[in-house]
C-alpha positions, 0 to 999 in steps of 0.5 A: 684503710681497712678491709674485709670479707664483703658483708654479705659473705658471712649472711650467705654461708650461714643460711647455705649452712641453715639449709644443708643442715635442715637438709641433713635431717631427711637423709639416711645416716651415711649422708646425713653425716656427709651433709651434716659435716658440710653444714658444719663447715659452712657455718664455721666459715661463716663466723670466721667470715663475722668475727674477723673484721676487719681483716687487714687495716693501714695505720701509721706505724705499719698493717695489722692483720686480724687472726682468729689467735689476735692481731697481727701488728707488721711494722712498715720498716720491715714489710714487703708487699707483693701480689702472687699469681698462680694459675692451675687448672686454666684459672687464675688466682691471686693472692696478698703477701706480706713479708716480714722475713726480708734480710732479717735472721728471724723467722718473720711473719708470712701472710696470704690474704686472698680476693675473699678475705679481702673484699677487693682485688689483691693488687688493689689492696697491694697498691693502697698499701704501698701508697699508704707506706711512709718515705 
């Protein structure tokens, strides 16, 4: 099992960042710095967005997780899944957590994966996660 940003998301943040960078070019300097500086982000998020697929895979031994440094391997013995909800501003949000911390006297690992990243509903993903998880 595997997931990732949906493949439309990496197309559309690059051509928004085509655009606004094609756009910078008309301005005065000040905004052509303020555009321009948005267009770079956008494209930035667009290869973080290609680059990292598959974000999150199931197999056997536990979940990998895929950063821009490497991957990531949490072994199920030491994994614990959870859906955090937050609500701000009147909106709610939801978010993948994966512990490896629980009882243990090392750091662990901590990672939070979010709607976007995922390509799917966090409780989702949560859910196949933990039926993937061997007894």
């Amino acid at each position: 099992m595997q997931w990732s940003a949906r493949p439309g998301t990496a197309l559309a943040l690059a051509g928004a960042g085509v655009a606004l960078g094609t756009a910078a070019l008309l301005l005065e300097p000040v905004g052509r710095v303020l555009v321009g500086a948005a267009a770079a982000l956008l494209l930035v998020l667009a290869a973080r967005s290609a680059l990292l697929r598959p974000r999150l895979s199931a197999e056997a031994g536990g979940v990998v997780v895929r950063r821009l440094t490497g991957r990531v391997r949490l072994p199920w013995a030491q994994l614990r899944v959870r859906v955090r909800e937050t609500r701000r501003a009147g909106l709610r949000s939801q978010l993948l957590e994966l512990d490896t911390a629980a009882g243990s006297d090392d750091a662990g690992v901590l990672v939070l994966l979010g709607r976007w990243e995922l390509g799917a509903d966090p409780a989702d993903v949560a859910r196949a996660l933990e039926a993937r998880r061997p007894a």
